[in-house]
LOVOBA-620755 format. One record per atom (N, C-alpha, C): x, y, z. Coordinates in pm, whole numbers, plus 50000, padded with zeros to 5 digits. Atoms other than C-alpha are relative to their C-alpha. Layout:
XYZ ...
***
This chain:
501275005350047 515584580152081 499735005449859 499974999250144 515354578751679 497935003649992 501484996949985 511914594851566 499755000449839 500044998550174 510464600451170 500075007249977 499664984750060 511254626650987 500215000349857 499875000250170 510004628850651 499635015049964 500454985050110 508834653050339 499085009650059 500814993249919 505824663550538 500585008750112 500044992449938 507744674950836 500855010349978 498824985850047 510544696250645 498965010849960 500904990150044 507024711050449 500065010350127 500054986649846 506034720250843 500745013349996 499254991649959 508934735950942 500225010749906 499984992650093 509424753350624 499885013950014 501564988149996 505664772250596 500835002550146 500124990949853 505994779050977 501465013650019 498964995949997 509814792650925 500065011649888 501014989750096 507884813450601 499215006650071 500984998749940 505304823750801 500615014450124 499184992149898 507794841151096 500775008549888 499574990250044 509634856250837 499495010849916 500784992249959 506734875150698 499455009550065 500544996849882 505544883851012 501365008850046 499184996849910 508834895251129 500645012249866 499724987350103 509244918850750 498655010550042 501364988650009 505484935050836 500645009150102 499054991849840 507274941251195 501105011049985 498904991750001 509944956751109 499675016049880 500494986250105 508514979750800 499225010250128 501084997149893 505834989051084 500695009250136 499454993349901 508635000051332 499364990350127 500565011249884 507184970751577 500794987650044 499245009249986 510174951151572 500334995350140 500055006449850 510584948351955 498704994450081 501495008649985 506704938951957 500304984549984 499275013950012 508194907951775 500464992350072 499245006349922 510804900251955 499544997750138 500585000449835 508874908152293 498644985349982 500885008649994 506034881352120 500454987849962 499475014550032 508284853451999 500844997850126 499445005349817 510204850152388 498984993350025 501275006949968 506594848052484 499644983249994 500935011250070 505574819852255 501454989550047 499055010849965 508894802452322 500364994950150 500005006949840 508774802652696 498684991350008 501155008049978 504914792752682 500394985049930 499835017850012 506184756752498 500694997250111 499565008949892 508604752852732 499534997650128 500925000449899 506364756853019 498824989649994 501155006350044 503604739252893 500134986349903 499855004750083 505194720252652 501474984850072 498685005349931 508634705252828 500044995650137 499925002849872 508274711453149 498834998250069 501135006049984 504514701953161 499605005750115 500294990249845 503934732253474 498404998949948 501705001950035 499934727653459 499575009850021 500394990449920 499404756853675 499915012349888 499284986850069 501584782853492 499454994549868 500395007350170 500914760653132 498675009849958 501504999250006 496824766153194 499965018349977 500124980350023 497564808353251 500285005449900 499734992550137 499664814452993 499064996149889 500875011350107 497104788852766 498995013750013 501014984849980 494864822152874 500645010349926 499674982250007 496714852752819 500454997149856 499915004150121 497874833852469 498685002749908 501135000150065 494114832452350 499095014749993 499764989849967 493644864752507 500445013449896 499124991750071 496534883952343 500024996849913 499964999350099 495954871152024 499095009949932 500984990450059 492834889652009 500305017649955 499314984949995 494374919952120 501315009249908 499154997850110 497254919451879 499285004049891 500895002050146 494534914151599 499295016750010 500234988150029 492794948951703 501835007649978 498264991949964 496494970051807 500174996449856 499364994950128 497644959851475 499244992749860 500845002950081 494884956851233 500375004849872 499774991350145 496134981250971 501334994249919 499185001650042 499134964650950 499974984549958 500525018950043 497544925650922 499435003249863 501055003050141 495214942950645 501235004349910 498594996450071 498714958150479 500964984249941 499595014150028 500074921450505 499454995449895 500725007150103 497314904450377 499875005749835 499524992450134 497374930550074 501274997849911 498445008950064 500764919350012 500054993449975 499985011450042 500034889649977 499644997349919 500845001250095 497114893649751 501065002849898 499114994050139 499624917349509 501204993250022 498845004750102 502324892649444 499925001649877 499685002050099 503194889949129 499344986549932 501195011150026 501484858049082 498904996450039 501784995750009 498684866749199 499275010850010 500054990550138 498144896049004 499454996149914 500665006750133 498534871348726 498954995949984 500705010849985 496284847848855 498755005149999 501464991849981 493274875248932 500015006449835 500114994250092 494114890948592 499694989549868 500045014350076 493664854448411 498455000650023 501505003549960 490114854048592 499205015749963 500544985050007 489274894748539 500265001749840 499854993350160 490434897448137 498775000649939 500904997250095 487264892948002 499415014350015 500454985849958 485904925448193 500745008249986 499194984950003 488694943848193 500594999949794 500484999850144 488774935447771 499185009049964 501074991450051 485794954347767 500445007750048 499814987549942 486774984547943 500865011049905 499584992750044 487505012647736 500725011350051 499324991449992 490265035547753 499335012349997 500364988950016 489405072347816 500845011549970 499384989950058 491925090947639 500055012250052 499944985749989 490815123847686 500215004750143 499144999849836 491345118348079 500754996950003 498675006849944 494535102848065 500615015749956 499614988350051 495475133647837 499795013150117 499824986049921 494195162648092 501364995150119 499125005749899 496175140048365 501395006949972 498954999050009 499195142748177 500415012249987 499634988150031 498855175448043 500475009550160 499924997949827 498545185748406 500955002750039 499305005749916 501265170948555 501595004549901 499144996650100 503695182448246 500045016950099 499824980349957 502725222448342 500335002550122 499785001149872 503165212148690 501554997650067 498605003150010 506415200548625 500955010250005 499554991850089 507795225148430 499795015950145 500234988249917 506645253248736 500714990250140 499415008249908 507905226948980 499235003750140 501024997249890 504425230649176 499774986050050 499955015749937 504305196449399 498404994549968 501025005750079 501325176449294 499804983750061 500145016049995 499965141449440 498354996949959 501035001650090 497085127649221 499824985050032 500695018549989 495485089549319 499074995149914 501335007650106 493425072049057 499784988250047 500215005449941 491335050349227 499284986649883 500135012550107 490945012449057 498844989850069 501455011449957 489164980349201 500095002750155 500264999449874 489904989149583 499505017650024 501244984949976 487205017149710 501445011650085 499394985649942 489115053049827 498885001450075 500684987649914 486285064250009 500485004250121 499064998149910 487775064150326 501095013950004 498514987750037 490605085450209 499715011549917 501084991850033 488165109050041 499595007650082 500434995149863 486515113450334 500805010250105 499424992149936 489385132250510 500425013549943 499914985050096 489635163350221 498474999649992 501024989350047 487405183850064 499264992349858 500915004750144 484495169649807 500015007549928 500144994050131 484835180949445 499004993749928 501245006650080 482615158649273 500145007749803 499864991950140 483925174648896 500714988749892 499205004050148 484955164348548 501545002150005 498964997650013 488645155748486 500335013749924 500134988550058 489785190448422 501915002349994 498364995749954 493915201448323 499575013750076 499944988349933 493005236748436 499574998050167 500695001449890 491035225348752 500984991150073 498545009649912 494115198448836 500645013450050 499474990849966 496315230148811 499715014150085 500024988249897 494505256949033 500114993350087 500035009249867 493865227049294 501425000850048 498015000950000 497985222949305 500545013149996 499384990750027 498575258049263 500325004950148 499635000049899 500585269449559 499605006950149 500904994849886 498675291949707 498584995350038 501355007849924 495575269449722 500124992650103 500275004649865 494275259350041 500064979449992 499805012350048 494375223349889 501004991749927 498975001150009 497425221349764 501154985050065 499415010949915 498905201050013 500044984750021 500325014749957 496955170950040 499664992049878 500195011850124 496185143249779 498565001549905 501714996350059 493495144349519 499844984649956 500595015449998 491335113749484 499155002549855 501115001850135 490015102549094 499334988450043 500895014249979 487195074549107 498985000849936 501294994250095 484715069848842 500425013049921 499434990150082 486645090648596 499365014250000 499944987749931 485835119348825 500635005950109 499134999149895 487665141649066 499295001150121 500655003449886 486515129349365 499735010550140 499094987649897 488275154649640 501245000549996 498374994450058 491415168749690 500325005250183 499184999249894 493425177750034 499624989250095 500105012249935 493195144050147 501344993550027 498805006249944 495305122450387 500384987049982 499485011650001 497135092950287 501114997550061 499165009049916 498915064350461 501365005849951 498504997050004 502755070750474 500704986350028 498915014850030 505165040050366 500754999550111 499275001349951 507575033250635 501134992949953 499195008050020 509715015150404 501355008549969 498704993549947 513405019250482 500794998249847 498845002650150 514535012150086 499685011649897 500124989350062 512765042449984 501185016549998 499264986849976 515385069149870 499435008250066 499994987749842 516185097450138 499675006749919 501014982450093 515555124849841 499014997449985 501564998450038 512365114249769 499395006450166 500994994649877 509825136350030 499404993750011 500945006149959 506945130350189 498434997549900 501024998750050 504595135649933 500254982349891 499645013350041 506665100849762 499394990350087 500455011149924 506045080650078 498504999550008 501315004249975 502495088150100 499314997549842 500175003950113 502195079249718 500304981950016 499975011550014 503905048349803 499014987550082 500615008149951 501775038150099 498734998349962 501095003149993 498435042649922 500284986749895 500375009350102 499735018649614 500784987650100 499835012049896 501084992749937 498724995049990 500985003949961 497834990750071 498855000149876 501014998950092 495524995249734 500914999749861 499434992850160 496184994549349 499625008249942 500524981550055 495165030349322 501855000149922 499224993550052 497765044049077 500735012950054 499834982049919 499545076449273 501065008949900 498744991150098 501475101549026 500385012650123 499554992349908 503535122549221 501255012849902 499164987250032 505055158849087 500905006850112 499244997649851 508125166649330 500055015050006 499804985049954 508005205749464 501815002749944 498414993649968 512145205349480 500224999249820 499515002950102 512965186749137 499285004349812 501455003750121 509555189848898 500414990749918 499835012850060 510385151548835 498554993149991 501685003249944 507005131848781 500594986350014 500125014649952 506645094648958 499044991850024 501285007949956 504365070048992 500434988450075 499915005849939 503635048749222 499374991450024 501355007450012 501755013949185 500554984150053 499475011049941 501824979749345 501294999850049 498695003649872 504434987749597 501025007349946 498535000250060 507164997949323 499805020449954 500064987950078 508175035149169 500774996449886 499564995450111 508495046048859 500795014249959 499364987149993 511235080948853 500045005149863 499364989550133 511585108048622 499654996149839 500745003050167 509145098948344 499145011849919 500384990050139 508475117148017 498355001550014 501224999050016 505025125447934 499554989349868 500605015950076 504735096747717 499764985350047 499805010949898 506225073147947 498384999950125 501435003849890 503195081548199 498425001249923 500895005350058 500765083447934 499514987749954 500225013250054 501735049447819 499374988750128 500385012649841 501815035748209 498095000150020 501484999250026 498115053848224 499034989849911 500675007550115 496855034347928 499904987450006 499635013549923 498655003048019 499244996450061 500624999949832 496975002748363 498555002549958 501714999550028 493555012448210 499585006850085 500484989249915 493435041548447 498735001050001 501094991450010 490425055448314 499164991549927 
***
Protein backbone atom coordinates (compact mmCIF):
# COMPACT_ATOMS: atom_id res chain seq x y z
CA UNK A 1 0.00 0.00 0.00
CA UNK A 2 1.83 3.22 -1.57
CA UNK A 3 1.34 6.29 0.89
CA UNK A 4 2.84 10.25 0.48
CA UNK A 5 5.86 11.11 1.46
CA UNK A 6 6.96 14.48 0.92
CA UNK A 7 9.35 17.61 2.17
CA UNK A 8 7.17 18.01 5.20
CA UNK A 9 7.49 14.48 6.35
CA UNK A 10 11.46 14.12 5.96
CA UNK A 11 11.25 17.88 8.03
CA UNK A 12 9.21 15.49 10.77
CA UNK A 13 11.40 12.85 11.02
CA UNK A 14 14.40 14.95 10.92
CA UNK A 15 13.44 17.57 14.08
CA UNK A 16 12.11 14.44 15.95
CA UNK A 17 15.49 12.36 15.01
CA UNK A 18 17.27 16.07 16.30
CA UNK A 19 15.34 16.19 19.12
CA UNK A 20 16.38 12.31 20.47
CA UNK A 21 19.75 13.09 19.78
CA UNK A 22 19.88 16.01 22.11
CA UNK A 23 18.09 14.36 24.57
CA UNK A 24 20.16 11.33 24.37
CA UNK A 25 23.80 13.96 24.57
CA UNK A 26 22.09 15.70 27.96
CA UNK A 27 21.70 11.80 29.00
CA UNK A 28 24.70 10.72 28.63
CA UNK A 29 26.83 13.98 29.92
CA UNK A 30 24.34 13.52 33.02
CA UNK A 31 25.42 9.82 33.53
CA UNK A 32 21.50 8.90 32.86
CA UNK A 33 22.12 7.03 29.88
CA UNK A 34 20.23 3.85 30.96
CA UNK A 35 17.31 6.34 32.06
CA UNK A 36 17.24 6.80 28.20
CA UNK A 37 17.41 3.74 27.05
CA UNK A 38 15.00 2.39 29.90
CA UNK A 39 12.54 5.57 28.47
CA UNK A 40 12.80 5.07 24.72
CA UNK A 41 11.76 0.86 25.07
CA UNK A 42 8.97 2.46 26.99
CA UNK A 43 7.80 4.89 24.36
CA UNK A 44 8.38 2.25 21.66
CA UNK A 45 6.40 -0.53 23.20
CA UNK A 46 3.55 2.08 24.19
CA UNK A 47 3.05 2.70 20.03
CA UNK A 48 3.07 -0.64 19.48
CA UNK A 49 0.49 -1.40 21.98
CA UNK A 50 -1.60 1.35 21.40
CA UNK A 51 -0.58 2.19 18.21
CA UNK A 52 -0.33 -1.36 16.08
CA UNK A 53 -1.82 -3.59 17.99
CA UNK A 54 -4.71 -1.25 19.08
CA UNK A 55 -4.82 -3.30 22.96
CA UNK A 56 -7.42 -0.60 24.43
CA UNK A 57 -7.06 -1.94 27.83
CA UNK A 58 -3.21 -1.97 28.15
CA UNK A 59 -3.13 1.24 25.30
CA UNK A 60 -5.56 3.39 27.91
CA UNK A 61 -2.82 2.44 31.12
CA UNK A 62 0.13 3.06 29.60
CA UNK A 63 -1.81 6.47 27.91
CA UNK A 64 -1.67 7.05 32.01
CA UNK A 65 1.61 6.25 33.34
CA UNK A 66 2.94 8.20 29.94
CA UNK A 67 1.20 11.53 31.15
CA UNK A 68 2.10 10.61 34.53
CA UNK A 69 5.86 9.98 34.03
CA UNK A 70 6.35 12.81 32.06
CA UNK A 71 5.69 14.92 34.94
CA UNK A 72 7.91 13.05 37.04
CA UNK A 73 10.85 13.04 34.69
CA UNK A 74 10.32 16.94 34.48
CA UNK A 75 10.87 17.22 38.46
CA UNK A 76 13.86 14.03 38.77
CA UNK A 77 15.63 15.83 36.13
CA UNK A 78 15.03 19.47 36.25
CA UNK A 79 18.62 20.64 36.57
CA UNK A 80 19.51 18.89 33.75
CA UNK A 81 16.30 20.16 31.31
CA UNK A 82 17.39 23.77 32.71
CA UNK A 83 21.27 22.77 31.61
CA UNK A 84 19.71 21.73 28.16
CA UNK A 85 17.65 24.50 27.63
CA UNK A 86 20.85 26.76 28.48
CA UNK A 87 22.51 25.06 25.75
CA UNK A 88 20.44 25.82 23.62
CA UNK A 89 20.09 29.42 24.43
CA UNK A 90 24.29 29.64 24.17
CA UNK A 91 24.73 28.42 20.69
CA UNK A 92 26.71 30.27 18.84
CA UNK A 93 23.96 31.76 16.95
CA UNK A 94 22.21 32.66 19.42
CA UNK A 95 24.68 34.48 21.22
CA UNK A 96 24.83 36.38 18.00
CA UNK A 97 21.38 36.85 17.72
CA UNK A 98 20.85 38.18 21.61
CA UNK A 99 24.06 40.23 21.13
CA UNK A 100 22.49 41.93 17.76
CA UNK A 101 19.40 42.83 20.11
CA UNK A 102 21.67 43.74 23.52
CA UNK A 103 24.59 46.08 21.61
CA UNK A 104 23.10 49.15 22.23
CA UNK A 105 23.30 48.54 26.18
CA UNK A 106 26.11 46.72 26.31
CA UNK A 107 27.80 49.91 23.97
CA UNK A 108 27.19 51.84 26.86
CA UNK A 109 28.73 49.83 29.47
CA UNK A 110 31.95 50.92 30.53
CA UNK A 111 34.93 48.99 31.10
CA UNK A 112 36.35 49.03 34.66
CA UNK A 113 39.91 48.75 34.25
CA UNK A 114 41.02 49.07 37.55
CA UNK A 115 38.98 45.73 38.40
CA UNK A 116 40.02 43.79 35.61
CA UNK A 117 43.65 44.90 36.71
CA UNK A 118 43.35 43.76 40.60
CA UNK A 119 41.75 40.41 38.93
CA UNK A 120 44.69 39.90 36.98
CA UNK A 121 47.19 41.11 39.21
CA UNK A 122 45.77 38.53 41.58
CA UNK A 123 45.73 35.65 39.71
CA UNK A 124 49.48 36.44 38.25
CA UNK A 125 50.86 36.29 42.24
CA UNK A 126 48.70 33.36 42.58
CA UNK A 127 50.28 31.77 39.87
CA UNK A 128 53.62 32.35 40.39
CA UNK A 129 53.08 30.72 44.36
CA UNK A 130 50.97 28.07 42.63
CA UNK A 131 48.10 28.81 45.34
CA UNK A 132 44.79 27.21 43.56
CA UNK A 133 42.32 29.95 42.99
CA UNK A 134 38.60 29.75 41.43
CA UNK A 135 37.15 33.28 40.86
CA UNK A 136 33.35 33.61 38.99
CA UNK A 137 32.38 36.95 37.57
CA UNK A 138 28.92 37.02 37.50
CA UNK A 139 27.23 38.60 34.03
CA UNK A 140 23.45 38.67 32.91
CA UNK A 141 22.47 35.27 34.74
CA UNK A 142 21.93 36.01 38.72
CA UNK A 143 24.67 33.86 41.11
CA UNK A 144 22.73 34.27 44.04
CA UNK A 145 21.99 30.88 44.57
CA UNK A 146 25.60 29.94 44.45
CA UNK A 147 26.45 32.78 46.82
CA UNK A 148 24.22 31.59 49.09
CA UNK A 149 26.19 28.39 49.89
CA UNK A 150 29.74 30.40 51.11
CA UNK A 151 30.46 33.02 53.17
CA UNK A 152 29.16 36.87 52.42
CA UNK A 153 31.91 39.41 51.75
CA UNK A 154 30.09 42.18 50.37
CA UNK A 155 33.79 44.20 49.54
CA UNK A 156 35.56 46.21 46.88
CA UNK A 157 37.57 44.31 44.21
CA UNK A 158 40.71 44.04 46.16
CA UNK A 159 44.38 42.13 44.69
CA UNK A 160 45.42 41.81 48.35
CA UNK A 161 41.91 40.67 49.61
CA UNK A 162 41.68 38.08 46.36
CA UNK A 163 45.08 36.82 47.72
CA UNK A 164 44.49 36.26 51.56
CA UNK A 165 40.94 34.71 50.52
CA UNK A 166 43.10 31.98 48.29
CA UNK A 167 45.83 31.89 50.62
CA UNK A 168 46.21 28.32 51.71
CA UNK A 169 45.68 28.40 54.97
CA UNK A 170 42.37 30.29 54.72
CA UNK A 171 39.34 28.70 55.78
CA UNK A 172 37.96 29.83 52.31
CA UNK A 173 40.31 28.83 50.21
CA UNK A 174 38.68 25.99 48.88
CA UNK A 175 35.52 27.06 47.53
CA UNK A 176 34.70 29.59 44.70
CA UNK A 177 34.49 33.30 45.04
CA UNK A 178 31.49 34.99 43.51
CA UNK A 179 32.02 38.83 41.73
CA UNK A 180 28.54 40.57 40.91
CA UNK A 181 28.11 44.21 40.68
CA UNK A 182 31.81 44.83 40.45
CA UNK A 183 31.91 43.57 43.99
CA UNK A 184 33.15 40.53 45.83
CA UNK A 185 30.16 38.99 46.56
CA UNK A 186 31.37 35.73 48.80
CA UNK A 187 33.86 33.31 48.62
CA UNK A 188 33.85 29.38 49.72
CA UNK A 189 31.07 28.69 47.61
CA UNK A 190 29.78 25.52 45.83
CA UNK A 191 29.58 25.13 42.25
CA UNK A 192 28.00 22.68 39.82
CA UNK A 193 30.64 20.10 38.56
CA UNK A 194 30.75 19.41 34.57
CA UNK A 195 30.40 15.80 33.94
CA UNK A 196 31.76 16.20 30.59
CA UNK A 197 33.83 13.23 29.48
CA UNK A 198 36.11 15.54 26.84
CA UNK A 199 37.42 17.43 29.68
CA UNK A 200 41.22 16.59 30.10
CA UNK A 201 42.05 14.00 32.99
CA UNK A 202 44.89 16.65 34.30
CA UNK A 203 42.69 19.27 34.69
CA UNK A 204 41.18 18.89 38.65
CA UNK A 205 38.27 19.53 40.17
CA UNK A 206 38.50 22.99 40.71
CA UNK A 207 38.48 23.00 36.31
CA UNK A 208 35.24 21.00 36.24
CA UNK A 209 33.46 23.11 38.60
CA UNK A 210 34.69 26.24 36.56
CA UNK A 211 33.39 24.51 33.63
CA UNK A 212 29.97 23.63 34.99
CA UNK A 213 29.15 27.13 36.23
CA UNK A 214 30.03 28.68 32.53
CA UNK A 215 27.60 25.36 31.10
CA UNK A 216 24.84 26.43 33.01
CA UNK A 217 25.45 30.49 33.15
CA UNK A 218 27.78 33.01 31.27
CA UNK A 219 29.51 33.84 34.48
CA UNK A 220 33.16 34.03 33.38
CA UNK A 221 35.21 31.35 35.85
CA UNK A 222 39.18 31.98 35.96
CA UNK A 223 40.70 29.14 37.40
CA UNK A 224 44.53 29.15 39.02
CA UNK A 225 45.61 25.31 39.13
CA UNK A 226 47.25 24.32 42.79
CA UNK A 227 49.62 21.54 40.87
CA UNK A 228 50.74 23.65 37.67
CA UNK A 229 50.11 27.67 38.60
CA UNK A 230 48.58 27.65 34.94
CA UNK A 231 45.62 30.25 34.78
CA UNK A 232 42.21 29.17 32.70
CA UNK A 233 39.16 30.41 31.97
CA UNK A 234 36.24 29.14 31.53
CA UNK A 235 33.16 30.65 29.53
CA UNK A 236 30.28 29.42 27.42
CA UNK A 237 31.05 25.81 27.79
CA UNK A 238 34.72 26.13 26.23
CA UNK A 239 38.40 26.63 28.09
CA UNK A 240 40.85 28.78 27.60
CA UNK A 241 44.67 27.03 29.03
CA UNK A 242 47.72 28.55 30.10
CA UNK A 243 47.12 32.26 29.46
CA UNK A 244 49.52 35.17 29.94
CA UNK A 245 48.38 38.02 31.90
CA UNK A 246 47.55 39.89 28.94
CA UNK A 247 45.83 37.19 27.26
CA UNK A 248 43.23 37.21 30.34
CA UNK A 249 43.25 40.80 30.61
CA UNK A 250 42.33 41.09 27.01
CA UNK A 251 39.54 38.06 27.42
CA UNK A 252 38.35 40.32 30.67
CA UNK A 253 37.92 43.41 28.56
CA UNK A 254 36.61 41.58 25.60
CA UNK A 255 33.82 40.04 27.71
CA UNK A 256 33.14 43.40 29.50
CA UNK A 257 33.64 41.64 32.78
CA UNK A 258 33.37 44.58 34.79
Amino acid sequence: MFFDFGLKDIIDIFLVALILFYVYRLMKESRSLNVFIGIMVFVVLWLFVSQIMEMRLLGSIMDKLVSVGVIGLIIIFQEDIRKFLYNVGAHQRMRLLARIFSSDRMSGKAVDKEAIMSVVLACMSMSKRKEGALIVIERSTPLTEIADTGDKIDANINQRLIENIFFKNSPLHDGAMIIAHKRILAAGCILPVSHNLDIPKELGLRHRAAMGISQQSDAIAIVVSEETGGISVAIHGDFQLRLSAEKLESILTLEKAF
